[in-house]
N, C-alpha and C positions, 0 to 999 in steps of 0.2 A: 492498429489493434482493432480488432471487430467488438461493436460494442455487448455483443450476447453471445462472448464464445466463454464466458468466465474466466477466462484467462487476466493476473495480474501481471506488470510488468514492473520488478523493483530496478531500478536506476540506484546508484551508488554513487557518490563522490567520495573518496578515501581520504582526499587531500584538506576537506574541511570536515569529516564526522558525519554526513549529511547524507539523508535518503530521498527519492521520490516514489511514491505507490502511487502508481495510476491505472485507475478501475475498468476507466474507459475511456474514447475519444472524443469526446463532444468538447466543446470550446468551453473555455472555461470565464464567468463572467465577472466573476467573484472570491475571496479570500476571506477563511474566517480562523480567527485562532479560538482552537479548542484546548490548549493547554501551554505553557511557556514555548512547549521545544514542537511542538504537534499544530501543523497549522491545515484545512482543510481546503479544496479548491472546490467551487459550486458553479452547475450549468447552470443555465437561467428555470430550470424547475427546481431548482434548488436539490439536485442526485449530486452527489460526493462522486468527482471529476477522478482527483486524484487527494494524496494526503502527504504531505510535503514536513520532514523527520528531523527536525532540526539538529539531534544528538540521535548517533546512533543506538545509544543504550536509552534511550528516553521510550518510556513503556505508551503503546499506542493505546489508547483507551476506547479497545472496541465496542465493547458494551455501551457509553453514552454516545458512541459513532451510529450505531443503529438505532439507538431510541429517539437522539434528540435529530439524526440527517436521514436521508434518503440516499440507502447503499443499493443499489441493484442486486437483487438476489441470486445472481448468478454469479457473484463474485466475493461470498459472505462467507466460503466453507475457505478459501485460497486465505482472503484476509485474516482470519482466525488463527490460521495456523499458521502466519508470520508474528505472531504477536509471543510474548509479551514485548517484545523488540526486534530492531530488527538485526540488531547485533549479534542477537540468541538465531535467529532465522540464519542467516551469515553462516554462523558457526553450524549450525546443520548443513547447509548447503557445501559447504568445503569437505566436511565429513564423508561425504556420499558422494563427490568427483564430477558433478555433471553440470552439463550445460543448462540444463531444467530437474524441477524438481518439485517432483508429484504432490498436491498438499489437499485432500480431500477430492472433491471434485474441480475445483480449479488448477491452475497451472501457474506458479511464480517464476518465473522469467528472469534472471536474474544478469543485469550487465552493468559493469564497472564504468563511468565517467570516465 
């Protein structure tokens, strides 16, 4: 994934509840849990890598993702609008048939484990 095309790419595992959101490609140095089931992946400038969903109904909490980390602005409109889960995003995404699906200006990418 190119890191300034805003493109998110959600990753699914069905078989345990579990998502990944990843923002961009940079290596990732670091793990921090921002809530029980909401755990964050950090590059070494400390820019939110990816965001790792422990339950898929579990609400991502984008508002203290952008106040307290460093999200890349290029990938804030796609984020927002997977939220408040990604269970709720899920069930959009099966609604409308497609391999992709339009979410502001980014793009969520959407592939099953």
């Amino acid at each position: 994934m190119n890191r300034m095309t805003g493109k998110v790419e959600l990753q699914i595992d069905p078989n345990v509840g579990a998502a990944y959101i990843q923002l961009n490609d940079s290596a990732v140095v670091r793990t921090v849990e921002v809530t029980d089931s909401v755990l964050i992946d950090l590059d070494a400038m400390d820019m939110v890598v990816g965001i790792e969903v422990l339950s898929l109904s579990a609400e991502i909490p984008v508002g203290p993702l952008m106040r307290d980390w460093h999200i890349h602005s290029d990938v804030v409109s796609a984020l927002q609008n997977i939220r408040p889960s990604v269970s709720g995003f899920v069930a959009l995404f099966s609604s409308v048939g497609g391999a992709a699906v339009g979410v502001g200006e980014g793009v969520a990418q959407v592939r099953s484990c």
